[in-house]
DRENDO-1510 file (C-alpha; in Angstrom, 1 decimal, always signed):
<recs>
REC; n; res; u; v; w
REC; 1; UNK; -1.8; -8.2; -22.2 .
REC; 2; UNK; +0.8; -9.2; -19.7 .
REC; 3; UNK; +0.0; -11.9; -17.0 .
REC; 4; UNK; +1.4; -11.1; -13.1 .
REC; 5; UNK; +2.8; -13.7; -11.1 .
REC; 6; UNK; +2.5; -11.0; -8.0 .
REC; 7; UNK; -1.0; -12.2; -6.0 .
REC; 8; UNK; -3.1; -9.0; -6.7 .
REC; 9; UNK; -4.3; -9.4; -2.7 .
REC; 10; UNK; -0.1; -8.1; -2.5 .
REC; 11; UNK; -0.6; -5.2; -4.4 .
REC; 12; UNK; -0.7; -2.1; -3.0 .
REC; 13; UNK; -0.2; +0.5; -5.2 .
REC; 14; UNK; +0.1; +1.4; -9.1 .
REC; 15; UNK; +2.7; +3.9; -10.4 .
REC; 16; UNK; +2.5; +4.4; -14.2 .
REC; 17; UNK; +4.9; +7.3; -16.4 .
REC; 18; UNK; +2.0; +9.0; -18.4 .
REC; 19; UNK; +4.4; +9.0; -21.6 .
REC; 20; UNK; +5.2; +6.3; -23.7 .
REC; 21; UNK; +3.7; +3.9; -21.2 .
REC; 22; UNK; -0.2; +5.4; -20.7 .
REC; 23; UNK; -0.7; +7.2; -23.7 .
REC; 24; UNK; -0.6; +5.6; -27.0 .
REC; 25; UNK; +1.5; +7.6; -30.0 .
REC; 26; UNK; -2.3; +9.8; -30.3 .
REC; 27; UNK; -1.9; +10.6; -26.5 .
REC; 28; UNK; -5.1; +8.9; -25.7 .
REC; 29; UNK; -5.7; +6.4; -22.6 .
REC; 30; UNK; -6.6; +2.5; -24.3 .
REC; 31; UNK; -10.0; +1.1; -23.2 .
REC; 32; UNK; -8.2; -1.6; -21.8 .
REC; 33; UNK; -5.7; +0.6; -19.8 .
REC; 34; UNK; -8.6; +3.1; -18.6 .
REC; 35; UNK; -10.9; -0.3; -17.3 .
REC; 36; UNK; -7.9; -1.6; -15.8 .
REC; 37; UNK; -7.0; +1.4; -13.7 .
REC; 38; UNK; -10.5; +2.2; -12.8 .
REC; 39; UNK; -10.4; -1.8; -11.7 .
REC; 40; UNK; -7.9; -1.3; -9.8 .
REC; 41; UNK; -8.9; +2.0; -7.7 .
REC; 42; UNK; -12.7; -0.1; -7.4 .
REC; 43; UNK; -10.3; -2.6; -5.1 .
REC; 44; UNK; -8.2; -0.1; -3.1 .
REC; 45; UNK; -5.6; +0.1; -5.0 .
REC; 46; UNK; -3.9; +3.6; -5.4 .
REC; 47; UNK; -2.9; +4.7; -8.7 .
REC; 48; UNK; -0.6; +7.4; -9.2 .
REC; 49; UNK; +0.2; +9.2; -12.7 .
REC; 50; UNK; +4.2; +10.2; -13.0 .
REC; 51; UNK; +5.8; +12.4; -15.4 .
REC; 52; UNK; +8.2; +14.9; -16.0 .
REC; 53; UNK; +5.9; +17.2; -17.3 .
REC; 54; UNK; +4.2; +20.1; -16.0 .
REC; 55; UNK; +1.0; +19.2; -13.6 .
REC; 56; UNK; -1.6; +21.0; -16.6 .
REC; 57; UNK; -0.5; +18.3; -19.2 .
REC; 58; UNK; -1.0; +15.9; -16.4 .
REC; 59; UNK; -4.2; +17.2; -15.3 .
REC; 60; UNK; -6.3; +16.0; -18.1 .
REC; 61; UNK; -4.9; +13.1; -18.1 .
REC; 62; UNK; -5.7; +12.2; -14.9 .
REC; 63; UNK; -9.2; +13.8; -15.1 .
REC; 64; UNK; -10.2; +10.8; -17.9 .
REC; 65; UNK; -9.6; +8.4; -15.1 .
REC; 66; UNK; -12.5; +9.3; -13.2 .
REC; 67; UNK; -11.0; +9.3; -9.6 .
REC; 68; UNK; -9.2; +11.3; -7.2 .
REC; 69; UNK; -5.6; +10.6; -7.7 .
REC; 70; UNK; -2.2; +11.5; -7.1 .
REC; 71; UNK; +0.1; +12.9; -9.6 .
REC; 72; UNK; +3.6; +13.0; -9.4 .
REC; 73; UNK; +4.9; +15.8; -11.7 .
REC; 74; UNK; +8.1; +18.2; -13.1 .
REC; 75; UNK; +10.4; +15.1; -12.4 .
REC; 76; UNK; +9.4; +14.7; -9.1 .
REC; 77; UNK; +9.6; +18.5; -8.1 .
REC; 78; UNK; +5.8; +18.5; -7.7 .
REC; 79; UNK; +3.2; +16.5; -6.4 .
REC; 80; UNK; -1.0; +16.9; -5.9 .
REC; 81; UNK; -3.8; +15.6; -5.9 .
REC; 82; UNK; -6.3; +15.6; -8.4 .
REC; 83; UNK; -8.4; +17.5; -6.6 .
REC; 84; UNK; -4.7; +20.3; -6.6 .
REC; 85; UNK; -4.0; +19.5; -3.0 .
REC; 86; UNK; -0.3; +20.1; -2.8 .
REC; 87; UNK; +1.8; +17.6; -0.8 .
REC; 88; UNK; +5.5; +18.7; -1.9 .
REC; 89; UNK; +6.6; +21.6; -4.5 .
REC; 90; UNK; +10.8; +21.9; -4.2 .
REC; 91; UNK; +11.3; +25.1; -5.4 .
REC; 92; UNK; +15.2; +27.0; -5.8 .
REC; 93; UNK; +15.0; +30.1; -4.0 .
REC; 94; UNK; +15.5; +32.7; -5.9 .
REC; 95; UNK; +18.9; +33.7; -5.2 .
REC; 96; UNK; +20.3; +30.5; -6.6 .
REC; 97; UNK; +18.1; +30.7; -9.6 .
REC; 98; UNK; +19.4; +34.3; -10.2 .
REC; 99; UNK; +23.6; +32.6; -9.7 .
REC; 100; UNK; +23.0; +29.9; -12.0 .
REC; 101; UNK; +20.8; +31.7; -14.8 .
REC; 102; UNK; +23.6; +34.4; -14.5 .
</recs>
């Protein structure tokens, strides 16, 4: 496990990629990660999931977590709240979408 040098009184908020960086190679959250996280949130600190995927593989993700969190999701194009509050979905219209697919 890595050691901060950051005071955690300083920190503010966690961003984490899902991918590679959350999930082990099984897809599954560590112990370790999941009590740290839930940690975290315990002393105010929000946590947010990231990832390029689509919000439904981020979804359950999230849910093992325990908490009402923030997802950032579709590289950035979408991003709700556990609960599925939207805040932001950047969608093409669809007159572009028809140019560029055409």
């Amino acid at each position: 496990m890595l050691k901060s040098t950051v005071p955690a009184d300083s920190i503010r908020l966690i961003a984490i990629d899902i991918d590679g960086t959350l999930l082990n190679p099984q897809f599954q959250i560590s112990e370790t990660d999941l009590t740290a996280l839930r940690n975290a949130h315990s002393q105010g600190i929000e946590v947010i999931l990231v990832t390029g995927r689509r919000h439904a593989f981020a979804l359950p993700i999230a849910q093992q977590l325990g908490f009402d969190l923030w997802l950032i999701c579709s590289n950035g194009a979408v991003t709700r709240s556990l609960s599925e509050r939207p805040s932001t979905a950047t969608c093409f219209p669809n007159k572009l979408v028809a140019i560029s697919v055409a």
